[in-house]
C-alpha positions as CSV (number, residue, x, y, z in Angstrom):
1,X,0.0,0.0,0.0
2,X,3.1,2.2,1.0
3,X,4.6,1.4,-2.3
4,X,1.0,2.8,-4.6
5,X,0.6,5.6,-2.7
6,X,4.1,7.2,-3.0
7,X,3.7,6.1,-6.5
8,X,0.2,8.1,-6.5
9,X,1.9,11.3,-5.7
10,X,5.6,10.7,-7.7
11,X,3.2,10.7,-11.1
12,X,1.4,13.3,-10.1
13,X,4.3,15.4,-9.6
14,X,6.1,13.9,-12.3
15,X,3.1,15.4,-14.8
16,X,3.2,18.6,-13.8
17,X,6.9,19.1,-14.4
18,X,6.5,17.7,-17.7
19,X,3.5,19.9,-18.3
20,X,5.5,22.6,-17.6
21,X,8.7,21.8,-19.2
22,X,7.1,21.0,-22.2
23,X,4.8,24.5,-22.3
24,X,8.2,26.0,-21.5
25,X,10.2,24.8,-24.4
26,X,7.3,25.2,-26.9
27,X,7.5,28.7,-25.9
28,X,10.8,29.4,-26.3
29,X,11.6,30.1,-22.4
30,X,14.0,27.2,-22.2
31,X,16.0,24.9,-24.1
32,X,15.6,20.8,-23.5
33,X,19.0,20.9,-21.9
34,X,18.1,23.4,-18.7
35,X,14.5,21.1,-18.6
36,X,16.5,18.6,-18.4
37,X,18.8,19.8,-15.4
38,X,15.7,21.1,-13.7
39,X,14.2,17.8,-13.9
40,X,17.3,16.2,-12.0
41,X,18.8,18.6,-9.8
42,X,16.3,18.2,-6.7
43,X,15.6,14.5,-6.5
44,X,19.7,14.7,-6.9
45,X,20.1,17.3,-3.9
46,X,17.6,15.2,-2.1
47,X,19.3,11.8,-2.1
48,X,22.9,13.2,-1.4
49,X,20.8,15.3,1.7
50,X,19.9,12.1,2.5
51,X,23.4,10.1,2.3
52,X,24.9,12.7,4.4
53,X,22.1,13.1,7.2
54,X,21.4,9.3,7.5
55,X,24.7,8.0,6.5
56,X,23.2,5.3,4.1
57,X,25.8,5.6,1.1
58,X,26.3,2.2,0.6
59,X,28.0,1.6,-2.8
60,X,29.8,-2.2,-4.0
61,X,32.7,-1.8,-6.3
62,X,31.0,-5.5,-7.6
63,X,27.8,-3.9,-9.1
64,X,30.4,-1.2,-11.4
65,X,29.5,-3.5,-14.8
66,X,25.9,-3.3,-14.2
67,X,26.4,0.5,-12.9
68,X,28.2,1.6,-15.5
69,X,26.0,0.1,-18.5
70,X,23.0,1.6,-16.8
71,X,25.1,5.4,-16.5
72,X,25.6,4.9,-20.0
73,X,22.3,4.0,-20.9
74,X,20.5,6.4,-18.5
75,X,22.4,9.4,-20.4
76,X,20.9,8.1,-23.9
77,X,17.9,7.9,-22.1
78,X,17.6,11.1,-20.3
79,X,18.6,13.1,-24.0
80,X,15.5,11.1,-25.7
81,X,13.2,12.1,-23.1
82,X,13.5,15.2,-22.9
83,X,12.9,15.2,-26.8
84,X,9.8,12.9,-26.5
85,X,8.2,15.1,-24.0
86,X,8.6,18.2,-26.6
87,X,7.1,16.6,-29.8
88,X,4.9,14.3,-28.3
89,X,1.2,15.2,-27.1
90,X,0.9,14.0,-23.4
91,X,-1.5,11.3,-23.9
92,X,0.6,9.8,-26.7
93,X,4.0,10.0,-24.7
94,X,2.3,8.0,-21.5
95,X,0.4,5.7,-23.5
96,X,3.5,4.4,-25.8
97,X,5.1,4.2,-22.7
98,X,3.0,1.7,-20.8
99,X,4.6,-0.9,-23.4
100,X,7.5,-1.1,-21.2
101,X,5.7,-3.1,-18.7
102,X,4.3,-6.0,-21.9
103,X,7.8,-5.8,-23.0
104,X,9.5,-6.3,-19.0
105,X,7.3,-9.6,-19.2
106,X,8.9,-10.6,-22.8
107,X,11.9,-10.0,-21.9
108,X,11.9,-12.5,-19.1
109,X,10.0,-15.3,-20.7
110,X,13.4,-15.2,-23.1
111,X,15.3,-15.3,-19.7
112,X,13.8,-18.5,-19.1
113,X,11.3,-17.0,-16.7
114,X,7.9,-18.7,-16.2
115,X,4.9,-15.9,-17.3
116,X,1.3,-17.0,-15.9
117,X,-1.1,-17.2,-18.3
118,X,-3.1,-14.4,-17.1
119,X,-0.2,-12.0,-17.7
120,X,0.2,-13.7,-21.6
121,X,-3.3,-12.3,-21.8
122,X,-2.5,-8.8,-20.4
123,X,0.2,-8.4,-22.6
124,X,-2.1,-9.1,-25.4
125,X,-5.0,-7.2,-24.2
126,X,-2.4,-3.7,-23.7
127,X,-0.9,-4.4,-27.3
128,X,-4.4,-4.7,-28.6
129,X,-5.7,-1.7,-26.8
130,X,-2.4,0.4,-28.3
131,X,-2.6,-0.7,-31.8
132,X,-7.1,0.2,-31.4
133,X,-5.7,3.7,-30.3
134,X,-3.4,4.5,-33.4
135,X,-5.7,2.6,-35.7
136,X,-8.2,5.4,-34.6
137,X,-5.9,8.2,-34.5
138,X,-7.1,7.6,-30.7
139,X,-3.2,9.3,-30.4
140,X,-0.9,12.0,-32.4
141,X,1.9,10.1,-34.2
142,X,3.9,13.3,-34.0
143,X,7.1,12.4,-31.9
144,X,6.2,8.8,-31.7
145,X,9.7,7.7,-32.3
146,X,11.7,9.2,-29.9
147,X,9.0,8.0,-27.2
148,X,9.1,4.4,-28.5
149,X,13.2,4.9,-27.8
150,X,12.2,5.7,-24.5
151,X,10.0,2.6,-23.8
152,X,12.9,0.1,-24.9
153,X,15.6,1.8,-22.7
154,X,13.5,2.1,-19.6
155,X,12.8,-1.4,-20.2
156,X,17.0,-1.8,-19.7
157,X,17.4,0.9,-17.1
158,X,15.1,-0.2,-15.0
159,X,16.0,-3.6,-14.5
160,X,19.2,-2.9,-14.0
161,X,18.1,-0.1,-11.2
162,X,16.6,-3.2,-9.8
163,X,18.9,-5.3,-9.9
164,X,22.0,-3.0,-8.3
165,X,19.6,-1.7,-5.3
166,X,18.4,-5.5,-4.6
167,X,22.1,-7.0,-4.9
168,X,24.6,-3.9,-4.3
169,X,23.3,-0.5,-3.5
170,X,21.1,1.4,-1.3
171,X,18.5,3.6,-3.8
172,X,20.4,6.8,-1.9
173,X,24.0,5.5,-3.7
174,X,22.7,4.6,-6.9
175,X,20.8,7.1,-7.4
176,X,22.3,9.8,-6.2
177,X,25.6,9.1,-8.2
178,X,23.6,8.5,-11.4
179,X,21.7,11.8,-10.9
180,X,24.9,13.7,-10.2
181,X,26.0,12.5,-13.6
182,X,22.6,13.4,-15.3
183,X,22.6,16.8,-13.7
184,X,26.4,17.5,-15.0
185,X,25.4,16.6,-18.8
186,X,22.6,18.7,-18.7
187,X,24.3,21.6,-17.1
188,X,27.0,21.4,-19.2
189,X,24.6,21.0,-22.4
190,X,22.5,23.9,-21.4
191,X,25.7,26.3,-21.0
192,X,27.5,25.2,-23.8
193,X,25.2,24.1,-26.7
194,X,22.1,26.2,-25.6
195,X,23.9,28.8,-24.4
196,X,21.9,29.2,-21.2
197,X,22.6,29.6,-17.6
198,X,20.0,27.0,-16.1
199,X,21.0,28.3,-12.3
200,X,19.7,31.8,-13.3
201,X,16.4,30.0,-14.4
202,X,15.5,28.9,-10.4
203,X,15.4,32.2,-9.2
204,X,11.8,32.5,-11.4
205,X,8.9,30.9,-9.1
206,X,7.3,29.2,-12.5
207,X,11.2,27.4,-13.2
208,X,11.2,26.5,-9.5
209,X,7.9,25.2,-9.0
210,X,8.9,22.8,-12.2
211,X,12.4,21.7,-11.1
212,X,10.8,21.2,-7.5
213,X,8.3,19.1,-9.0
214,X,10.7,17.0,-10.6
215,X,12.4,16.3,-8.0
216,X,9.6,15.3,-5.7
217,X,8.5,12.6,-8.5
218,X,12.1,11.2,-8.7
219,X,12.8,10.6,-5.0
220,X,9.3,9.3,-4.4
221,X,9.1,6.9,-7.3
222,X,13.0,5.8,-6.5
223,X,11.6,4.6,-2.5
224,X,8.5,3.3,-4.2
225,X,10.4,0.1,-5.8
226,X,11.8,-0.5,-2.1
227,X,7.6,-1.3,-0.7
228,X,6.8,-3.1,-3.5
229,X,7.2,-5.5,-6.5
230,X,8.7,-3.9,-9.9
231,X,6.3,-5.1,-11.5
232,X,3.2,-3.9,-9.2
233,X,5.2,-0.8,-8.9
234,X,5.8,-0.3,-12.2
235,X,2.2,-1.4,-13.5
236,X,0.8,1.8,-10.7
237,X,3.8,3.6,-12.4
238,X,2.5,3.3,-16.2
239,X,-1.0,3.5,-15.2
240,X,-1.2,6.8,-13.1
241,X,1.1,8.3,-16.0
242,X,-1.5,8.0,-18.4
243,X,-4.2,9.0,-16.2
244,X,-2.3,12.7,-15.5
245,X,-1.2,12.9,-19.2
246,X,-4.8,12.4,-20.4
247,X,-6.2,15.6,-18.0
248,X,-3.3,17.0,-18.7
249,X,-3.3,16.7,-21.7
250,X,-7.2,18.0,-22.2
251,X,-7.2,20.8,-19.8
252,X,-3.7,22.8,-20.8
253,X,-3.3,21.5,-24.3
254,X,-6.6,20.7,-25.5
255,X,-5.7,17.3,-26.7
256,X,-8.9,15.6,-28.5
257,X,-10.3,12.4,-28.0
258,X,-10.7,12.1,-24.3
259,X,-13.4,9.3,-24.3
260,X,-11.6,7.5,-26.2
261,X,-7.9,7.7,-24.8
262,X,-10.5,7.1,-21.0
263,X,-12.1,3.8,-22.9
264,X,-8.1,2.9,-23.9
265,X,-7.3,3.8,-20.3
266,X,-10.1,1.5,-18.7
267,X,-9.0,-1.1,-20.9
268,X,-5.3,-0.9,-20.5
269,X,-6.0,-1.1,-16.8
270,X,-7.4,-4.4,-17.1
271,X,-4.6,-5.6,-18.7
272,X,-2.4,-4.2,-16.6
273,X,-3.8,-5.7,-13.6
274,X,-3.4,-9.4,-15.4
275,X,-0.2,-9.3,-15.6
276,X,0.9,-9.0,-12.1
277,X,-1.9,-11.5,-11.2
């Protein structure tokens, strides 16, 4: 229960800094390089506030392969996203990105992992409901690409997140080191390539509210894997994100089609639930 509610309010907080990134950048007010330092640099500041108050830095020079791919990967990751959330309509971005959860399951049936049948049928029932939703232009295909590069990473990132907190690191190591890394690119990004000083930006109350935001959605979603399975977590995870990005979506970006992204949402829902069953 612990686990769904901190993922409740990590997606809503998560939305809104999107929301705001993305109305940002469309306006010309930032660059996707100083969105994405304000997206890191609090739930960074957090964790390393954390490691020094609590003293839980607990880092194994055994999990560097597994760390290192998923810096590496996290870096591609972080520079698509930011992209994906600029081109993509909010609905379509979440949506797309629930595939990472039928894809989590594939991946470990090739593992030589045993999938219930139930979760075979969720995975079919979310594909199904995906490919309805494009069929009847149910989403904007504008930016699709960048978000469906999103999906397969997370789909790497994640369990390898997983796997370093459960075998190596506490979440405050892992990901405060990985954010530290994130924030540096993007600083570096906006000062150099943009030409933008994203420091200056947090002294305006809208820039704050959004890196603030951010931050709040990373830390809470990064303790939400510790009261729960990945896959229940991650499940709440996809299906709170499209619940935000569809009133998001509506209310600040008059996005079209509500009833039917809702329908797609109820159904996706259902299939979601099946495969953690």
């Amino acid at each position: 229960m612990i686990g769904l509610l901190l993922t409740f309010a990590a997606t809503f907080f998560t939305e809104a800094q999107e929301s705001l990134g993305k109305q940002k950048v469309a306006e010309g007010k930032q660059s996707i390089y100083t969105m994405g330092f304000l997206s890191m640099l609090w739930s960074t500041v957090f964790f390393l506030c954390i490691i020094i108050t609590k003293h839980t830095f607990v880092f194994s020079l055994a999990s560097l392969p597994t760390f290192i791919t998923r810096v590496v990967l996290e870096l591609i990751l972080a520079q698509v996203s930011v992209i994906a959330i600029t081109r993509a309509d909010r609905s379509t971005y979440n949506f797309i990105r629930v595939g990472t959860i039928p894809l989590l399951l594939i991946t470990d049936l090739i593992l030589g992992y045993s999938i219930t049948l139930p979760a075979l049928f969720g995975i079919g029932i979310i594909i199904l409901a995906l490919l309805i939703l494009f069929r009847n232009h149910g989403v904007g295909k504008k930016g699709v690409l960048p978000v469906i590069a999103t999906t397969l990473l997370a789909v790497a990132t994640l369990s390898l997140y997983k796997y370093n907190i459960t075998h190596f690191n506490s979440v405050e190591a892992e990901e405060g080191i990985v954010g530290a890394i994130l924030v540096l690119y993007f600083f570096c990004m906006a000062v150099f390539v943009a030409k933008e000083n994203p420091l200056r930006s947090l002294l305006r109350p809208d820039f704050f509210v959004q890196s603030l935001s951010a931050g709040l959605g990373n830390v809470l979603m990064g303790f939400a894997y510790l009261y729960g399975a990945a896959s229940i977590i991650t499940t709440a995870k996809r299906g709170l994100s499209v619940l935000w990005a569809i009133l998001s979506g509506k209310m600040y970006f008059r996005e079209k089609g509500l009833y039917v992204k809702l329908l797609a949402l109820a159904v996706i829902v259902i299939g979601l639930a099946l495969t953690i069953l």
